[in-house]
N, C-alpha and C positions, 0 to 999 in steps of 0.2 A: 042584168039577169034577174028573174021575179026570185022573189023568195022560195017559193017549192020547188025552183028548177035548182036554186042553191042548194038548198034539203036534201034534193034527191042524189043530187051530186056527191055532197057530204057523205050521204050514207050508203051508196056504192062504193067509194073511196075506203074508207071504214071497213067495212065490211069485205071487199075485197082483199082488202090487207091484213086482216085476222083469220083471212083463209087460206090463203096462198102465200108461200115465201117470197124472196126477195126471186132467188132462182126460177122458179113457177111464173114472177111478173115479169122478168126480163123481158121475154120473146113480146110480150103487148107494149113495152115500152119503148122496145127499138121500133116495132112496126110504125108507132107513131112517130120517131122521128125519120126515118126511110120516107112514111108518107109526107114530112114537111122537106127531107130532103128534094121527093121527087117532084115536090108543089114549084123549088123552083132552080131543077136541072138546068130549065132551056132559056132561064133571065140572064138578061144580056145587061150591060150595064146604063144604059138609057132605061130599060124597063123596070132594073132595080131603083132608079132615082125619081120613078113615077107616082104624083102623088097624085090620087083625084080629087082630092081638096085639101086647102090650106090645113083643115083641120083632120082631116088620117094621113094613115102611116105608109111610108113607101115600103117595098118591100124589104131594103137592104134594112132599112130600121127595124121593122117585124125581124130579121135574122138574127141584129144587135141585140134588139129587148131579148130575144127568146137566149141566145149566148149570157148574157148575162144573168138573166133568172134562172135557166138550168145549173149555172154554177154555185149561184145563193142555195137552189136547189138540195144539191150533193150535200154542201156542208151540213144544211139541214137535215136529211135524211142520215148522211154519219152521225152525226151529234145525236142526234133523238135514237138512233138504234143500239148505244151507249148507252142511253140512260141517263144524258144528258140533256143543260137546254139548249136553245137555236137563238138564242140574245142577238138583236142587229140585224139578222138575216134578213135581208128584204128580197121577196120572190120574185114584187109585182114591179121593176123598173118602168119609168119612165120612158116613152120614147124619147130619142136623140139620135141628133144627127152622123152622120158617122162618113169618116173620109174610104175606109175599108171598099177594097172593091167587091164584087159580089161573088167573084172567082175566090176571095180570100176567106169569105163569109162563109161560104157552103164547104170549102175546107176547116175553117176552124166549127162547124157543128159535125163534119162527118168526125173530125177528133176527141169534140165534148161526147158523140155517143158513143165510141169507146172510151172515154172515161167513166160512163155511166157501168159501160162495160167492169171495168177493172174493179168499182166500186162497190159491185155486185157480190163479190167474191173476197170480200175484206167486211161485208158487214154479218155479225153474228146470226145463226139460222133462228134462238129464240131470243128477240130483238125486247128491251121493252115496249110496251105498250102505255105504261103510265104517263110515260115521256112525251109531251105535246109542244106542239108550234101553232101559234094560230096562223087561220089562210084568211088573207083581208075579205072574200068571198064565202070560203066555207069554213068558218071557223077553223076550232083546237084538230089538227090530225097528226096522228104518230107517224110513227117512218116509214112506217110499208106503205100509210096510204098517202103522203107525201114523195115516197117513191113513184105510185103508181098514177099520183098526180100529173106526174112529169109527162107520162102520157098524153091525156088530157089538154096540157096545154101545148104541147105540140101540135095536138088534131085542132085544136080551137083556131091557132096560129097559122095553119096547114089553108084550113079555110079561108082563112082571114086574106090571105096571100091569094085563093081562086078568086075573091071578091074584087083584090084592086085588078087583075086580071079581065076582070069581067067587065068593069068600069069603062064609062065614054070618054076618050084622048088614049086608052089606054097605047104605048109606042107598038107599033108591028115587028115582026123578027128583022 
């Protein structure tokens, strides 16, 4: 991603989350994962295991990575809306392979985003803002906009998933 698109990201992120509470962000951040939910309703488990090259990710993996960083996610956005740090937190896993079937995948995100849920409603309305996390892409961001990142990378993820979709061998229903 070029640098100004980083920037620009950065400072919506930012800026969003000094204007809008945690409650205000929700409704944008579930829409983002409903839309990576619905990216892959109709994946059958051959489809989930497709990769269209050695080097990207199948879709079940995209599921895994995204499971796993939204949970680094949470803690970070608790911790920073405390007034604490986010030490450890890694956002940006790794893919990896993952034995999970795809039926089990898309249950354990429909559960993470009621957790996102719950978690909404447990973090303070005037959050600090001094409080930072760097994003290995957009730099230092506080909680709200580390919240509403979660957004973000579900659409980015969302897409990512129409891509190997769209891909040649991709398997038929």
């Amino acid at each position: 991603m070029p640098q100004d698109e980083r920037d620009r990201v950065r400072g919506y992120l930012l800026a969003q989350g000094e204007k809008y509470g945690y409650v205000e962000m929700w409704p944008r951040t579930v829409r983002g994962r409903l839309q990576l939910l619905d990216a892959i309703a109709a994946v059958n488990e051959a489809q989930a295991r497709f990769r269209a090259a050695s080097d990207q990710w199948s879709i079940a993996e995209i599921a895994q990575h995204i499971l796993k960083a939204s949970t680094a996610n949470r803690r970070i956005v608790e911790a920073l809306a405390g007034g604490g740090g986010a030490d450890g937190a890694r956002v940006d896993p790794p893919p990896e392979p993952t034995e999970r079937t795809i039926d089990d995948l898309r249950r354990a995100l429909l559960e993470d985003a009621v957790e996102w849920s719950a978690l909404t409603r447990r973090l303070p309305a005037q959050p600090s803002f001094s409080a930072l996390a760097p994003h290995p892409f957009f730099g230092d961001l506080h909680s709200r906009a580390w919240f509403l990142f979660q957004r973000t990378h579900d659409i980015d993820h969302a897409n990512q998933v129409g891509q190997v979709k769209e891909a040649a061998g991709y398997p038929a229903d």
